[in-house]
N, C-alpha and C positions, 0 to 999 in steps of 0.2 A: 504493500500500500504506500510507504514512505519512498520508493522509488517510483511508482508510480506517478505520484504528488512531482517528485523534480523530476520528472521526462515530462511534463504536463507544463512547469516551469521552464524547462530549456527550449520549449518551444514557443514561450512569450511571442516572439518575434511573429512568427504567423499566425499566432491568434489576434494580433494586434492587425496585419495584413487583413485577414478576413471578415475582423469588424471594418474598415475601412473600404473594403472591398463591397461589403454589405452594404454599407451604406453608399456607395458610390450606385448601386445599381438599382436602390430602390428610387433614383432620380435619372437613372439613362434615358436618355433618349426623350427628355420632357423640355419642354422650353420655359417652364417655371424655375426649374432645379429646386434647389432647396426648401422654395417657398410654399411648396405643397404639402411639403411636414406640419405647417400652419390650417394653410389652406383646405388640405381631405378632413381633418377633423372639426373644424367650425362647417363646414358643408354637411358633413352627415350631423351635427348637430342641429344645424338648420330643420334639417327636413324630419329629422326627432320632434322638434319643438313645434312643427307646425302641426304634426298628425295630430300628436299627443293633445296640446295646450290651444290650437287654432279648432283643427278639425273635432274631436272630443271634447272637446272643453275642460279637461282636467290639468290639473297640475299645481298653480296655488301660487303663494307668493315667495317671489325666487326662486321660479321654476328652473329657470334658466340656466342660473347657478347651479342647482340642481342636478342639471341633466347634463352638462355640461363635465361635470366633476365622473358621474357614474361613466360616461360617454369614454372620455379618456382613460380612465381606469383600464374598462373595459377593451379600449383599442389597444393596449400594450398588452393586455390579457390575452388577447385572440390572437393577435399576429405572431408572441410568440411562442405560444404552444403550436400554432399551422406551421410556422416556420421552422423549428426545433423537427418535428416530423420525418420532416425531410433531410435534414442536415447529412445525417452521415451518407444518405442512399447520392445527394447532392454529388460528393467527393468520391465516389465510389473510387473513379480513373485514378486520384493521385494516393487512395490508400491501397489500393492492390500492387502498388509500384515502391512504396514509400515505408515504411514503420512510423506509426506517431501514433499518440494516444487518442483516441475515437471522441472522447470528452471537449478536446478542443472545438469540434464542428456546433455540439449545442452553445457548449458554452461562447463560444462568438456571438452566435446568433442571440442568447441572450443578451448580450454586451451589446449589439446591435440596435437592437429593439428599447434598450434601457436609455440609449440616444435620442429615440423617437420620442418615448414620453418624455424626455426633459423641454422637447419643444412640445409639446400637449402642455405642459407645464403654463408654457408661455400665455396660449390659450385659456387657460383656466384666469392667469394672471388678469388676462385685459376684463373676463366677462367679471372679474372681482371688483376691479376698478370700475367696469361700465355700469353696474348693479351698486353703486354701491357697497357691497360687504367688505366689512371690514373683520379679518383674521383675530382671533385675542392669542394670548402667550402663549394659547394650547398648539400655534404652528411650529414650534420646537420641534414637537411629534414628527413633522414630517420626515427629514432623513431617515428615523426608524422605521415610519410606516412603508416609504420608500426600498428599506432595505430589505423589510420582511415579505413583501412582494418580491422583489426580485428572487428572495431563496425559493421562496412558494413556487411560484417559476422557472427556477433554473431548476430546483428539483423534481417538477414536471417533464420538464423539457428531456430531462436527461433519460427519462425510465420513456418516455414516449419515442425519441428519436432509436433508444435500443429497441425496444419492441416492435418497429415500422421495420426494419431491416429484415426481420424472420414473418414479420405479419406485414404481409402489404396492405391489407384492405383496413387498417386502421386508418389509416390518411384518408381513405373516403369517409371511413364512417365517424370522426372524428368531426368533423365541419359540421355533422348535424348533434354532438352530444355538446359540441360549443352553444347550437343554437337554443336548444332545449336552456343550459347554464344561462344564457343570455336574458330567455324570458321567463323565467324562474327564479332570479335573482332582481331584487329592488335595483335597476340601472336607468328603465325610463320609467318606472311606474315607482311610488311609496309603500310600504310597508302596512299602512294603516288601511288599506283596500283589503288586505287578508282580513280574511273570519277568524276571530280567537284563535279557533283551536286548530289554524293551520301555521301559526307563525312561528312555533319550535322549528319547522323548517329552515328560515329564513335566519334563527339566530345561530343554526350552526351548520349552515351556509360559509364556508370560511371567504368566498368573494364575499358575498354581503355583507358579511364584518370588515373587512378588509375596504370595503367601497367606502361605508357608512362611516367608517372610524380617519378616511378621507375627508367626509365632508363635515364629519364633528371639527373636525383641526381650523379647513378654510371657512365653512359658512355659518355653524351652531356655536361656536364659541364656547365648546364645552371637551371633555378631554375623550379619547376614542378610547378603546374596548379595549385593554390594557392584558386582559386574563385573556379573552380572545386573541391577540396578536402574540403573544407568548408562547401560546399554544401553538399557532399556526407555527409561526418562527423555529420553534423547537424542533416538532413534526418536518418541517422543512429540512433543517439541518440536518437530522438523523436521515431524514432517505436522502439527502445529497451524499452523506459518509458512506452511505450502505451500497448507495449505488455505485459512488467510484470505486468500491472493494470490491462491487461484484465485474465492473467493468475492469479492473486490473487482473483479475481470474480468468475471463472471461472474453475477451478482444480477441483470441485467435477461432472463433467460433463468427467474427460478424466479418471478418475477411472469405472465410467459407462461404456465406450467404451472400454474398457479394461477388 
């Protein structure tokens, strides 16, 4: 495991390549470039708030905010568990030529994706300014809540891009158990629309905590789910460890299937 860990390390250099590369290509060939890191997320936000808040009439005050916060969450959420998927089947050409630790390919693509929300970020930023809302001291939280998503994620990332390798039809069937998570978690819709005795769902939901404890930080002004992201966090970290030990056992079986 502890050699593992530094061949994983001596390879900084192209994991560093790869986010870079990543990110270069989710703007190829766009005449915006960069600007659509901004741009695709306030657009599908748009058309969220018009169904939701225009067309239904729901939503309430600082919806905006609201949807806004779940919205981005949620797009760093999605793109990279779909991306991580693929990762290693991605590389196939230069690991069947090459020796390197299989880990590298999610883990970029996490690093990648952890780019994109920092411009969601931004986003979130203006629609806080344009609303009005003003954060209180509980925005400290953020770099935690920040990091404990990323583990929650990368340790997704990592057990899902092994298992697409031996199982193909995950990556199909995957895009619709995103979607199911999508609308079954508080992200366009409130929590207070559940009947009683369905919202033990919802509170151990670890995205719905995760959202929610988001928007206690920027819009409630109140402190996020502290025992919940612990949890999460912990859980996180333990199959990240479980998984690099099983992937350091385990890598001469995903060159086979490749």
């Amino acid at each position: 495991m502890l050699q593992y860990l530094k061949d994983i390390y001596s390879r900084k250099d192209l994991l560093i390549y790869l986010v870079k590369s990543g990110l270069k290509a989710d703007t190829r060939n766009s005449y915006l470039g960069y600007f659509w890191w901004l741009l695709d997320p306030l657009l599908n936000i748009l058309v969220y708030y018009f169904l939701v808040s225009v067309v239904l009439g729901r939503g309430g005050e600082n919806f905006a905010v609201y949807l806004v916060i779940g919205l981005i969450c949620w797009r760093w959420i999605n793109t990279s568990i779909n991306s991580s998927a693929k990762s290693i089947i991605k590389y196939s050409s230069i690991i069947n030529q090459v020796y390197l630790p299989k880990t590298i390919f999610p883990l970029a693509t996490s690093a990648t994706q952890l780019f994109n929300f920092a411009f969601g970020l931004i986003v979130i930023s203006l629609f806080l300014v344009f609303f009005g809302v003003v954060p209180g001291w509980q925005v400290i939280y953020l770099p935690i809540l920040i990091l404990v998503l990323l583990l929650f994620l990368l340790a997704i990332s990592l057990v899902v891009a092994y298992l697409c390798v031996f199982i193909r039809d995950i990556d199909m069937i995957l895009s619709h158990i995103l979607r199911i998570l999508f609308y079954t978690s508080p992200i366009i819709w409130g929590r207070e629309i559940l009947p009683e005795q369905y919202r033990w769902i919802v509170e151990i939901n670890p995205i719905a905590i995760i959202i929610d404890s988001f928007r206690a930080i920027l819009m409630w002004q109140t402190s996020p789910n502290v025992l919940g992201l612990v949890i999460i966090g912990a859980l996180s970290l333990l199959t990240i460890v479980l998984t690099l030990l099983y992937y350091s056992r385990n890598e001469h079986k995903i060159i086979k299937a490749l």
